[in-house]
C-alpha positions as CSV (number, residue, x, y, z in Angstrom):
1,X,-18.1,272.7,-99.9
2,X,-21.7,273.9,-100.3
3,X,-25.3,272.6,-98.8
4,X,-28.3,273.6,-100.8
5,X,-30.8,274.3,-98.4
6,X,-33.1,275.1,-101.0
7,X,-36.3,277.4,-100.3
8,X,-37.6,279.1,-97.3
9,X,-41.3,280.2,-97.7
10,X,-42.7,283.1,-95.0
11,X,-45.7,285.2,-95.2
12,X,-44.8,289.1,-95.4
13,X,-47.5,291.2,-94.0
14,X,-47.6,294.6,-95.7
15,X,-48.6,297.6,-93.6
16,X,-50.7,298.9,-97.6
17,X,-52.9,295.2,-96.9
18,X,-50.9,293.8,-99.4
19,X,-49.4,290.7,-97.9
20,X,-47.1,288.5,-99.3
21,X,-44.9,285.1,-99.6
22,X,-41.2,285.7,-99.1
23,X,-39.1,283.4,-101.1
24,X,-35.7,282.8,-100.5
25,X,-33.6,280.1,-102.5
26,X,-29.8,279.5,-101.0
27,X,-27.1,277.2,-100.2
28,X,-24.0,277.6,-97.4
29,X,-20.7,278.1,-97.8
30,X,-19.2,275.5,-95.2
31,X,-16.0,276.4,-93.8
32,X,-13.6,273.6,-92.3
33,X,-14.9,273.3,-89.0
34,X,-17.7,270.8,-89.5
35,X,-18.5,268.2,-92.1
36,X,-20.6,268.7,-95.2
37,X,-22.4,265.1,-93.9
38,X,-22.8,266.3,-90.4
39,X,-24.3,269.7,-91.8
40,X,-26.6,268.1,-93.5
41,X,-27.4,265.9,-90.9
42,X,-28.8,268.9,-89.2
43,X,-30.4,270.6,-92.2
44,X,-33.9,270.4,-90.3
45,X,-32.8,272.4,-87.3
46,X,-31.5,274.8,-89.5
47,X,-34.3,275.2,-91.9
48,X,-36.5,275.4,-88.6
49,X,-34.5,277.8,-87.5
50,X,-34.5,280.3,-90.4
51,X,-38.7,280.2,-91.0
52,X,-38.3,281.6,-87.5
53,X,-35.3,283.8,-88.3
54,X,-37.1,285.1,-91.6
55,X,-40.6,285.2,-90.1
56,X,-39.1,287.6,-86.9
57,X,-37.8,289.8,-90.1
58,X,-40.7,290.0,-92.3
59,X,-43.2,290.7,-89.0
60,X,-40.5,293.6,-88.3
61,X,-41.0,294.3,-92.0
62,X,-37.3,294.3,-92.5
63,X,-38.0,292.4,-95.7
64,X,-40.3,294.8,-97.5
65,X,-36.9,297.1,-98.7
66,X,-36.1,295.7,-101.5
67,X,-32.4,297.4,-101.7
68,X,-31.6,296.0,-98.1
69,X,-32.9,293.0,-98.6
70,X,-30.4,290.5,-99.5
71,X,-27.8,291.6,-97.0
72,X,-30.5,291.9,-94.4
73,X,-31.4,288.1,-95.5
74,X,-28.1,287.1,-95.5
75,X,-26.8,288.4,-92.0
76,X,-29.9,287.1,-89.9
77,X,-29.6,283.6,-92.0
78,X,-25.2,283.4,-90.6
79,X,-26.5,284.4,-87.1
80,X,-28.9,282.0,-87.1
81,X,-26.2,279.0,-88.6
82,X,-24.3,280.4,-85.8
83,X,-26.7,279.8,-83.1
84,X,-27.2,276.2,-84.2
85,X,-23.9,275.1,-85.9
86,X,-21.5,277.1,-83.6
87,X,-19.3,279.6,-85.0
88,X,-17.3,279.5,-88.2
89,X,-19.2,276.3,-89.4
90,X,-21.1,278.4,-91.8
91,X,-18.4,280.5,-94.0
92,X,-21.3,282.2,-96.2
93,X,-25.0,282.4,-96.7
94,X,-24.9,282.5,-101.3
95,X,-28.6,283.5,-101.9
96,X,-29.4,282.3,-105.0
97,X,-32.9,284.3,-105.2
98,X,-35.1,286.3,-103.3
99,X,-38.3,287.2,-104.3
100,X,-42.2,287.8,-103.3
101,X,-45.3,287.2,-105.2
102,X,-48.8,287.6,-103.7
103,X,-50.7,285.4,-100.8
């Protein structure tokens, strides 16, 4: 079962003054610990919960390497399913893109 959780927008502040809006498009691999209606129940504490997640990064500017970036995205995005779902709710984070474009 999957949950589009569609997109997350945070502003990436580049140390050159060239800031930036992350993007990030993705849905969740549920695994069989939860229901897909009970997931979505809680889609607003999630999303809430991964602006701050990918806000935290991109002030870090863990999201300005672009070859890191995805499996940086994903890890941070599972923790945080973690910290509101419980454990083994969330089977995989499936980006479905990533991208930035200018403020």
């Amino acid at each position: 079962m999957f949950v589009d959780v569609g997109e997350i927008i945070v502003p990436v502040y580049g140390r050159d003054g060239k800031d930036k809006l992350m993007v990030v498009r993705f849905e969740l691999q549920l695994g069989e610990v939860m229901p897909v209606d009970e997931v979505r129940y809680l889609l607003p504490r999630l999303r809430d919960a991964y602006i701050g997640t990918l806000s935290t990064l991109a002030g870090r500017g863990e999201l300005v390497e672009e070859s890191q970036r995805n499996a940086t995205i994903k890890h941070a995005l599972k923790l945080a399913s973690d910290r509101v779902l419980g454990p083994d709710v969330i089977a995989d984070v499936l980006i479905q893109r990533a991208w930035q474009q200018p403020m």
